[in-house]
N, C-alpha and C positions, 0 to 999 in steps of 0.2 A: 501650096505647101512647098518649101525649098526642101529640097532633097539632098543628102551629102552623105559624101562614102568615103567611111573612115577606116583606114588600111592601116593598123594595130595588129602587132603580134602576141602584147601583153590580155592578157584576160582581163584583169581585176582594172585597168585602163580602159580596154573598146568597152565593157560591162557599164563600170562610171560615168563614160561620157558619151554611148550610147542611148542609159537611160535619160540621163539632162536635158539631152540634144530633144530626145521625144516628147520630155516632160514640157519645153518651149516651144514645140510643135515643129518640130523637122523629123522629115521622113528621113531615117539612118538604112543605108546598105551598110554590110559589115565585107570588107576582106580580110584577111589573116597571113599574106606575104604578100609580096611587090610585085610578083606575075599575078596571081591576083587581083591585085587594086588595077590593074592595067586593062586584065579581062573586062573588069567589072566597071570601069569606067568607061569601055564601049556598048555594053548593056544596060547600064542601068542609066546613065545620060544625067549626072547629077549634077546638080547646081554650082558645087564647092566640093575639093577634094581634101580632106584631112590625112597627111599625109608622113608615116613615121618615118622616119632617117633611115633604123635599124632595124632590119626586115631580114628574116630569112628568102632562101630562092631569089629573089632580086633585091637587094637595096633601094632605099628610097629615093635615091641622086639615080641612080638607072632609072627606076620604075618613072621618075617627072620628065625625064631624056628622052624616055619609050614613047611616054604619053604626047608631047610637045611637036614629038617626030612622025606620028600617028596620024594623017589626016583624015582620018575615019571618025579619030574622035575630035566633038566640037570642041572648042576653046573652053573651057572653066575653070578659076581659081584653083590654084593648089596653096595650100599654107602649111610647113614642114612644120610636124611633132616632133622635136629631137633634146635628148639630154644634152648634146653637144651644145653646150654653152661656152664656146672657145673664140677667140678672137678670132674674124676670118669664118668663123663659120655659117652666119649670118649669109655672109656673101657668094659663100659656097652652093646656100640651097637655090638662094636666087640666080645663080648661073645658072644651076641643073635644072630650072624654069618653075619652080616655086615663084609662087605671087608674096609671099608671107611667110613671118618663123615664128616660132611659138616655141621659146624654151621649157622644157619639164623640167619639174614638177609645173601639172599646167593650172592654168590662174583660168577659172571658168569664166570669170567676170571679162578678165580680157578678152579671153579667146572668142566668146560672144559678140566684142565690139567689131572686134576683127573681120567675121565672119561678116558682121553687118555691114563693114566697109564694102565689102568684099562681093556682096550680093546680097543688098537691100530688101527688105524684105515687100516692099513695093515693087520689086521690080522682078521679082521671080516669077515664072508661069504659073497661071491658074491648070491646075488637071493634076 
Protein backbone atom coordinates (compact mmCIF):
# COMPACT_ATOMS: atom_id res chain seq x y z
CA UNK A 1 0.00 0.00 0.00
CA UNK A 2 1.66 3.56 -0.93
CA UNK A 3 1.61 5.63 1.82
CA UNK A 4 1.47 9.54 1.52
CA UNK A 5 1.51 12.44 3.91
CA UNK A 6 -0.41 15.25 3.20
CA UNK A 7 0.48 18.61 5.01
CA UNK A 8 -2.83 20.61 4.67
CA UNK A 9 -3.90 23.30 7.02
CA UNK A 10 -7.35 23.59 5.44
CA UNK A 11 -10.00 21.04 7.03
CA UNK A 12 -12.60 20.76 4.40
CA UNK A 13 -9.18 20.02 1.86
CA UNK A 14 -7.03 17.20 4.08
CA UNK A 15 -10.93 15.77 5.03
CA UNK A 16 -11.66 15.65 0.87
CA UNK A 17 -8.57 14.32 -0.21
CA UNK A 18 -7.82 12.32 2.65
CA UNK A 19 -11.01 10.41 2.18
CA UNK A 20 -10.29 9.88 -1.89
CA UNK A 21 -6.79 9.07 -1.38
CA UNK A 22 -8.11 6.03 1.05
CA UNK A 23 -11.10 5.27 -0.96
CA UNK A 24 -8.09 4.31 -3.85
CA UNK A 25 -6.35 2.51 -1.32
CA UNK A 26 -3.40 4.74 -0.02
CA UNK A 27 -2.59 4.76 3.38
CA UNK A 28 -2.86 8.86 4.27
CA UNK A 29 -0.77 10.52 7.47
CA UNK A 30 -2.27 13.70 7.97
CA UNK A 31 0.03 17.03 9.15
CA UNK A 32 -1.51 20.24 9.80
CA UNK A 33 1.56 22.86 9.50
CA UNK A 34 5.05 22.60 7.89
CA UNK A 35 7.17 21.69 11.04
CA UNK A 36 4.87 19.09 11.10
CA UNK A 37 4.93 17.60 7.74
CA UNK A 38 8.76 17.72 8.40
CA UNK A 39 8.37 15.79 11.69
CA UNK A 40 6.14 13.45 10.19
CA UNK A 41 8.07 12.80 7.11
CA UNK A 42 10.93 11.31 9.33
CA UNK A 43 8.24 8.98 10.98
CA UNK A 44 6.08 8.05 9.05
CA UNK A 45 8.61 7.13 5.94
CA UNK A 46 5.95 7.87 3.15
CA UNK A 47 6.03 7.06 -0.27
CA UNK A 48 4.87 10.77 -1.76
CA UNK A 49 4.60 13.88 0.08
CA UNK A 50 1.65 16.21 -0.70
CA UNK A 51 2.72 19.26 0.01
CA UNK A 52 0.73 22.83 0.65
CA UNK A 53 2.53 26.16 -0.11
CA UNK A 54 0.60 27.95 2.61
CA UNK A 55 1.13 26.61 5.99
CA UNK A 56 1.28 28.13 9.14
CA UNK A 57 4.60 27.57 11.65
CA UNK A 58 6.66 26.77 8.51
CA UNK A 59 5.83 27.44 4.93
CA UNK A 60 5.78 24.95 2.34
CA UNK A 61 8.98 26.22 0.31
CA UNK A 62 10.82 25.88 4.07
CA UNK A 63 9.15 22.81 5.04
CA UNK A 64 10.52 20.86 1.15
CA UNK A 65 14.18 22.99 1.93
CA UNK A 66 14.05 21.30 5.59
CA UNK A 67 13.14 17.98 4.20
CA UNK A 68 15.72 17.85 0.97
CA UNK A 69 18.51 19.12 3.64
CA UNK A 70 17.48 16.46 6.20
CA UNK A 71 19.51 13.41 5.46
CA UNK A 72 17.77 11.33 7.94
CA UNK A 73 14.99 11.52 5.70
CA UNK A 74 14.96 9.05 2.62
CA UNK A 75 14.34 10.73 -0.73
CA UNK A 76 10.53 10.77 -1.65
CA UNK A 77 8.46 12.87 -4.00
CA UNK A 78 7.03 15.98 -2.86
CA UNK A 79 4.33 17.57 -5.31
CA UNK A 80 3.30 21.28 -3.99
CA UNK A 81 -0.67 22.08 -3.32
CA UNK A 82 -0.68 25.66 -3.89
CA UNK A 83 -3.45 28.31 -4.95
CA UNK A 84 -0.37 30.19 -6.35
CA UNK A 85 -1.11 29.82 -9.77
CA UNK A 86 1.23 32.82 -10.84
CA UNK A 87 3.83 32.71 -13.50
CA UNK A 88 7.17 31.72 -11.91
CA UNK A 89 5.60 29.88 -9.35
CA UNK A 90 5.67 26.72 -10.83
CA UNK A 91 9.32 27.09 -10.65
CA UNK A 92 9.47 28.42 -7.37
CA UNK A 93 8.37 25.08 -5.70
CA UNK A 94 10.54 23.12 -7.84
CA UNK A 95 13.68 25.07 -6.57
CA UNK A 96 12.45 24.57 -2.88
CA UNK A 97 12.80 20.71 -4.00
CA UNK A 98 9.28 19.92 -4.89
CA UNK A 99 9.10 17.02 -7.49
CA UNK A 100 5.52 18.43 -8.93
CA UNK A 101 2.78 21.37 -8.67
CA UNK A 102 -0.68 20.92 -8.44
CA UNK A 103 -2.54 24.27 -8.68
CA UNK A 104 -5.93 24.57 -6.50
CA UNK A 105 -8.68 24.17 -6.86
CA UNK A 106 -7.26 20.65 -7.18
CA UNK A 107 -8.41 18.33 -10.22
CA UNK A 108 -8.37 14.74 -8.47
CA UNK A 109 -8.25 13.04 -11.63
CA UNK A 110 -4.96 14.75 -12.29
CA UNK A 111 -3.40 14.83 -9.21
CA UNK A 112 -3.96 10.88 -9.27
CA UNK A 113 -1.81 10.75 -12.55
CA UNK A 114 0.65 12.61 -10.95
CA UNK A 115 1.12 10.82 -7.95
CA UNK A 116 1.18 7.71 -10.27
CA UNK A 117 4.07 9.20 -12.22
CA UNK A 118 5.50 9.80 -9.22
CA UNK A 119 5.43 6.33 -7.45
CA UNK A 120 3.92 3.70 -9.44
CA UNK A 121 1.93 1.80 -7.87
CA UNK A 122 4.09 -1.34 -8.72
CA UNK A 123 6.82 -0.08 -7.47
CA UNK A 124 5.96 0.96 -3.83
CA UNK A 125 6.80 -1.56 -0.79
CA UNK A 126 4.86 -4.40 0.16
CA UNK A 127 4.24 -3.87 4.23
Amino acid sequence: MRRILLVEDHEEIWDFLSRRLKRRGFDVVLAFDGQDGVEKAKVAQPDLILLDMNLPVLDGWTAARTIRADSSIPRMPIIALTAHAMSGDREKTIAAGCDDYHAKPLDFAKLLSQIDALVPEEAAPVG
